[in-house]
PAVEXKOL-413033 format. One line per 5 residues: for each residue x, y, z of C-alpha. Coordinates in nm, 2 decimals. Example, Ala and Ser with C-alpha at 12.3 -4.5 7.8 and 13.67 -1.06 7.14 Angstrom:
BEGIN
1.23:-0.45:0.78; 1.37:-0.11:0.71
//
This chain:
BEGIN
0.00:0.00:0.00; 0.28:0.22:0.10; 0.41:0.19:-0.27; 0.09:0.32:-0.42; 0.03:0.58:-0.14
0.38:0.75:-0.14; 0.45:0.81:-0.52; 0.07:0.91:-0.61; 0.04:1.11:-0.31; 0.39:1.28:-0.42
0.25:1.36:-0.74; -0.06:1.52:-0.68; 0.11:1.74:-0.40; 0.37:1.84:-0.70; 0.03:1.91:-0.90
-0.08:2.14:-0.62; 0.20:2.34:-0.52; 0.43:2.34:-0.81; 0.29:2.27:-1.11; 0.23:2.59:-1.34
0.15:2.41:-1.63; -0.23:2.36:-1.81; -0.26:2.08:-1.52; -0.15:2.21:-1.22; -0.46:2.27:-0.94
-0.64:2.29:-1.25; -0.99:2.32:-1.07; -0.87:2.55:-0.82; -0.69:2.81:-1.06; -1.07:2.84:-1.19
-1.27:2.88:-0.89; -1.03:3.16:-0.79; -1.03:3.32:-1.14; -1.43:3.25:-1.15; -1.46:3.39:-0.77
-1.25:3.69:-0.87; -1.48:3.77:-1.22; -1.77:3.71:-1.01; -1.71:3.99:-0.73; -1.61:4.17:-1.01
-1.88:4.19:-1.23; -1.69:4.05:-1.53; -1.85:3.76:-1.76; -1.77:3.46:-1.73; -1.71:3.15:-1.98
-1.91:2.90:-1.79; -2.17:2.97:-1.56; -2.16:2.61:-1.43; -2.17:2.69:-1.07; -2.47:2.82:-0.85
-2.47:3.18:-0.75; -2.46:3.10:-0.37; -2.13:2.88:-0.43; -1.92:3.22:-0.45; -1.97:3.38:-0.11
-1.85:3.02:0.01; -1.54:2.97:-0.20; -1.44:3.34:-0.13; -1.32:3.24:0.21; -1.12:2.98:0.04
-0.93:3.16:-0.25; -1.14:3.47:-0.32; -0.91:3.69:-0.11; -0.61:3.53:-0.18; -0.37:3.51:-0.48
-0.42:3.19:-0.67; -0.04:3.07:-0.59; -0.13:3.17:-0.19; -0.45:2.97:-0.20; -0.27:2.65:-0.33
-0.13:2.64:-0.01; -0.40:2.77:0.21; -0.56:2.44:0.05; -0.30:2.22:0.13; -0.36:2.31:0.45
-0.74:2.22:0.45; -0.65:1.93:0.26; -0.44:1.76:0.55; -0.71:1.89:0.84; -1.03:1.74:0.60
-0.80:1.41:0.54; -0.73:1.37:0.95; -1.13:1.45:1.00; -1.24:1.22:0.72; -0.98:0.97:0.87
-1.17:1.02:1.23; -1.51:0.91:1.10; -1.37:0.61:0.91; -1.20:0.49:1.22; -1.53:0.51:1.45
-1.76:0.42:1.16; -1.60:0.12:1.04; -1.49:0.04:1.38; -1.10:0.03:1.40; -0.89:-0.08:1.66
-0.58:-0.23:1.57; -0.28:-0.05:1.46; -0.26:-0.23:1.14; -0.61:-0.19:1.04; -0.55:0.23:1.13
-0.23:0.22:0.93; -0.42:0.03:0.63; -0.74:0.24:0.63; -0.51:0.58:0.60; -0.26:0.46:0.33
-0.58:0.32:0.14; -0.73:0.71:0.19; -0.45:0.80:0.03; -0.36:0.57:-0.26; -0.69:0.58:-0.42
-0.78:0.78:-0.71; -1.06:1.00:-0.60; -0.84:1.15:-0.32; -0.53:1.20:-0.56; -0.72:1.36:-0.81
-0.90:1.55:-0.60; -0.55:1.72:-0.43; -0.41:1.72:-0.75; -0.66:1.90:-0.89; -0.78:2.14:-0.60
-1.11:2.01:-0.58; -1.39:2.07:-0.30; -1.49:1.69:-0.25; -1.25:1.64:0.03; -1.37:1.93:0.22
-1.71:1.83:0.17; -1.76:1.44:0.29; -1.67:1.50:0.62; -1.81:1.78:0.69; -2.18:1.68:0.54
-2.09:1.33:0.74; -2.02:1.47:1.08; -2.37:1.72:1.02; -2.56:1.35:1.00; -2.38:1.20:1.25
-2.46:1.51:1.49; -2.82:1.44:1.39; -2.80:1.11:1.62; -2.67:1.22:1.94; -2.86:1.40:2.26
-3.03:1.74:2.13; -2.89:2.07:2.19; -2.84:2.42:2.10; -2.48:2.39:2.01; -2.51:2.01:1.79
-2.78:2.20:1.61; -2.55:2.49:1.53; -2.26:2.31:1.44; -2.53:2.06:1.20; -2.64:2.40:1.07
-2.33:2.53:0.96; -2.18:2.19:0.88; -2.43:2.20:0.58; -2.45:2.52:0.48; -2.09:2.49:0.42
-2.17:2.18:0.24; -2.39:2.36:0.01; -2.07:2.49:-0.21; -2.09:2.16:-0.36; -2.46:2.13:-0.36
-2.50:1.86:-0.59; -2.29:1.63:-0.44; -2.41:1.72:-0.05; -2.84:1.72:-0.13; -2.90:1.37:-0.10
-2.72:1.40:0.23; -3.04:1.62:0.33; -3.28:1.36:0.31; -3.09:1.13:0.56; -3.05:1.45:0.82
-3.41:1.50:0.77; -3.50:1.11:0.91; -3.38:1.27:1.25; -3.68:1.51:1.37; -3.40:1.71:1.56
-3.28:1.80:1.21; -3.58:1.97:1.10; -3.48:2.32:1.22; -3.12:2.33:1.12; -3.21:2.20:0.75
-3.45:2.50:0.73; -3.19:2.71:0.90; -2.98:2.60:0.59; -3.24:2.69:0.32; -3.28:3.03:0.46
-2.88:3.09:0.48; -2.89:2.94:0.10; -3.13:3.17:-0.01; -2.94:3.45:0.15; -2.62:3.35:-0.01
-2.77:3.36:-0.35; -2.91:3.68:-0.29; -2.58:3.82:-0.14; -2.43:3.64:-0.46; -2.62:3.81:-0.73
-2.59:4.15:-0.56; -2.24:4.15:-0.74; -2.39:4.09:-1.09; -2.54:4.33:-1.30; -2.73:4.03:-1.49
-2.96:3.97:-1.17; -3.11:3.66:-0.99; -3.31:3.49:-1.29; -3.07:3.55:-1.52; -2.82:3.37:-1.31
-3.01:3.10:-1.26; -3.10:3.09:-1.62; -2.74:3.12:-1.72; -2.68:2.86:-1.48; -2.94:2.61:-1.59
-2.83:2.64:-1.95; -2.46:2.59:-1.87; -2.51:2.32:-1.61; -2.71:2.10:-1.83; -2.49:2.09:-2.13
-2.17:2.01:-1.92; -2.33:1.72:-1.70; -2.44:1.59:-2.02; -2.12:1.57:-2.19; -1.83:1.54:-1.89
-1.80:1.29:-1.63; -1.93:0.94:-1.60; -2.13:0.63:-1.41; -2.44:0.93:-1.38; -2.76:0.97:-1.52
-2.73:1.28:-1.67; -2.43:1.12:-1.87; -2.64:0.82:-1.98; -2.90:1.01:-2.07; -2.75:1.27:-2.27
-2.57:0.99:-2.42; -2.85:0.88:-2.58; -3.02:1.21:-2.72; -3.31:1.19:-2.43; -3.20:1.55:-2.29
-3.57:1.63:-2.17; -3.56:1.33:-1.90; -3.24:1.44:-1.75; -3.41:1.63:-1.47; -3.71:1.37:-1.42
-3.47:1.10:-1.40; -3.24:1.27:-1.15; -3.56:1.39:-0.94; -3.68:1.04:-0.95; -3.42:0.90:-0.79
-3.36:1.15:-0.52; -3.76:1.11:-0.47; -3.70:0.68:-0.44; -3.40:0.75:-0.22; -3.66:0.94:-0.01
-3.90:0.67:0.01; -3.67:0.41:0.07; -3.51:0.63:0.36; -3.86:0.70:0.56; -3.89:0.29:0.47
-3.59:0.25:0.68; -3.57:0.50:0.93; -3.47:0.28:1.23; -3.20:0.12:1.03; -2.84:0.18:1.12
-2.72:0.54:1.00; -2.42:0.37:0.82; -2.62:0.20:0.57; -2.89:0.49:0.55; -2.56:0.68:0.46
-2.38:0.38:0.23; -2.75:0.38:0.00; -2.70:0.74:-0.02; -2.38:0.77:-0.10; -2.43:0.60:-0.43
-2.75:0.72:-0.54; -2.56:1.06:-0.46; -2.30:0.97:-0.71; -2.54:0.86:-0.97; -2.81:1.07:-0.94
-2.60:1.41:-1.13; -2.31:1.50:-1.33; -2.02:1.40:-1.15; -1.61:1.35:-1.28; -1.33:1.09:-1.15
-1.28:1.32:-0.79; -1.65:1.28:-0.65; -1.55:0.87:-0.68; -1.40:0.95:-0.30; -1.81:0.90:-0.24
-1.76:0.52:-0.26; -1.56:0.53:0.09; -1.91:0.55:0.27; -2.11:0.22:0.14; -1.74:0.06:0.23
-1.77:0.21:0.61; -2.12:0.03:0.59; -2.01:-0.32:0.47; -1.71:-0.33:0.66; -1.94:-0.29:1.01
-2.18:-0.53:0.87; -1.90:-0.77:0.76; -1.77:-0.72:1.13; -2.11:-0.75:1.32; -2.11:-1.12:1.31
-2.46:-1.12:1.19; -2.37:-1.28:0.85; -2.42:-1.64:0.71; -2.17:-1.81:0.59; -2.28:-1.72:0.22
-2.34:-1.36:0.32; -2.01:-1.30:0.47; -1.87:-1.43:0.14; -2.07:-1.22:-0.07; -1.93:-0.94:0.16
-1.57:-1.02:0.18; -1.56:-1.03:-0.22; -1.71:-0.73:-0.23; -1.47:-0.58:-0.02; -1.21:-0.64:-0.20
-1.34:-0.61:-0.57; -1.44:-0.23:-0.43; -1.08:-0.18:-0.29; -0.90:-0.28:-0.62; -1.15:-0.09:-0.81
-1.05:0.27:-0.60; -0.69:0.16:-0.58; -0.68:0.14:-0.97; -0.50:0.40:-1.19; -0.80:0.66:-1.29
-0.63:0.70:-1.58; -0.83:0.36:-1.73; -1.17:0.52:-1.66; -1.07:0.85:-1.90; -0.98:0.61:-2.18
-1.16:0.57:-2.46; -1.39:0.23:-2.63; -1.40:-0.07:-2.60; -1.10:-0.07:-2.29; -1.22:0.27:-2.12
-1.58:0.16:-2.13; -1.51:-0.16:-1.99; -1.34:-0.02:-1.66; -1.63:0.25:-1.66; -1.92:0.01:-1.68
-1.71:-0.22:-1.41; -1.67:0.08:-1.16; -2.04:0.14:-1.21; -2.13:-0.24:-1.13; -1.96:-0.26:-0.83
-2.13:0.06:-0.70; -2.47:-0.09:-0.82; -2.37:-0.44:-0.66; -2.26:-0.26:-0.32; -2.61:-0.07:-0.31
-2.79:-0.40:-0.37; -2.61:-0.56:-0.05; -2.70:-0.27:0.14; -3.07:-0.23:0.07; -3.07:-0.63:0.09
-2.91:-0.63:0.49; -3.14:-0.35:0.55; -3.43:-0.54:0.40; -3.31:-0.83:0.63; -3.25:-0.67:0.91
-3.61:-0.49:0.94; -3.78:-0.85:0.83; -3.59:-0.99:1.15; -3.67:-0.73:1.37; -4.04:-0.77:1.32
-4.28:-0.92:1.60; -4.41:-1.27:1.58
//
């Protein structure tokens, strides 16, 4: 592990810091040049980012040079891995040195946490901070969880479409109620303050948005509806599709409300991954429905041919985010075939989950 971990790790940190070619912090050199054209009234190229993401990435880069903020981020980067690395250990249960010393080289050497410090994306700062709002959700009620759960997903917000299904599993807690409206107001007050820079206004923006949004999550990325779909010329079902799933994720969460958090959170994680136009980065997503099968695998609760079916895919999902992410950027026939295998192990680990919870709920049942 070390030998993957140390030389991709070493890479991407070169990417970060030191690169100043085409591909160095490529992501991050446009937020701050989009953050800076924004607060300056300037037009952009893209409009692929909702108006209420700029007052939150201003803190991050908008008042900073971009060669500052590529170290202001490698500083969030190492405090977001040691905080993701936190809820792994207590989620999936880890006690022995080995097992701590596996579980953070893995954290390292995969490809969506590479890519994503290579690239200066906003995924690692997200997961744990929309996890730890959910797990906050659980404890004992009080003023000061229901602030932090506030603010936790507001921040979360600057990647909206990766943290929303998140939502629905803070809003099976009725102690979540009023911090996710607390976050809706401070959205809508975000966008406001947003659009206050612009001369083109609020429905323009959106508009402008909309249009952009749609043709990039139809043509970028992979494993996502939008991508399927805009594959195959049905444009108009994009946002039906995508709203249908989040609306069965829904379902299925109320469904299984008492079940344990980690699977409520594993079943999310992928539909949040396939539900929208995501690229290699937001892949970090698969971490959580691991969390979940490694405590189920651990419970004890397993038959013989369950624990199999477990173990197996265990490891197929480790040697799938330890791969180079270089394979899934190829082109046909080889590229499609590590793309539609990345996407079957997602689809396989979801259909454990929703199985053990299915199981689990049937078992639980009087009489």
């Amino acid at each position: 592990m070390v030998l993957l971990a140390v030389p991709r790790l070493s890479y991407q940190l070169w990417r970060l810091l030191v690169d100043t070619g085409a591909n160095g912090a490529l992501d991050l050199k446009m937020f701050s040049y989009w953050t800076a054209l924004w607060f300056g009234d300037e037009p952009l190229i893209l409009y692929n980012l909702l108006p209420a993401t700029y007052p939150l990435l201003w803190p991050l880069t908008g008042w900073l040079s971009f060669e500052a903020s590529r170290w202001l981020w490698l500083l969030l980067y190492i405090i977001s891995f040691f905080w993701l690395f936190s809820i792994i250990k207590s989620g999936a249960r880890l006690r022995e040195k080995k097992e701590l010393i596996f579980a953070a080289l893995f954290l390292i050497a995969i490809y969506p946490t590479s890519i994503i410090i290579g690239n200066g994306q906003l995924t690692l700062f997200i997961i744990p901070a929309v996890l730890t709002a959910v797990l906050l959700g659980q404890g004992r009620p009080s003023i000061g969880r229901e602030a932090a759960m506030t603010l936790l997903l507001l921040f979360s917000t600057i990647k909206l479409p990766l943290s929303a299904p998140f939502f629905l599993v803070a809003l099976m807690s009725e102690r979540a109620w009023r911090p996710v409206a607390l976050v809706v107001l401070g959205y809508i007050l975000l966008t406001l303050l947003a659009v206050h820079f612009r001369s083109e206004g609020l429905l323009a923006s959106i508009e402008l948005w909309i249009r952009d949004a749609s043709h990039l999550a139809s043509q970028d990325g992979f494993g996502n509806v939008h991508k399927w779909l805009g594959s195959a010329g049905l444009l108009d079902f994009i946002l039906p599709a995508s709203l249908a799933l989040l609306a069965a994720l829904a379902l299925w969460l109320y469904m299984n409300r008492k079940a344990d958090i980690w699977i409520a959170l594993g079943v999310t994680a992928i539909v949040a991954r396939l539900w929208t136009y995501h690229r290699l980065y937001d892949d970090i997503l698969i971490i959580i429905p691991l969390i979940a099968l490694f405590r189920i695998f651990r419970s004890g609760g397993l038959s013989p041919r369950e624990r199999a079916i477990a173990g197996a895919l265990l490891f197929i999902s480790w040697l799938a985010l330890l791969s180079p992410g270089f394979l899934l950027q190829l082109g046909p026939p080889v590229g499609t075939i590590f793309r539609t295998g990345a996407v079957a192990v997602w689809l396989a680990l979801l259909a454990f989950l929703v199985y053990y919870a299915y199981r689990s709920k049937k078992e639980n049942q009087p009489g």
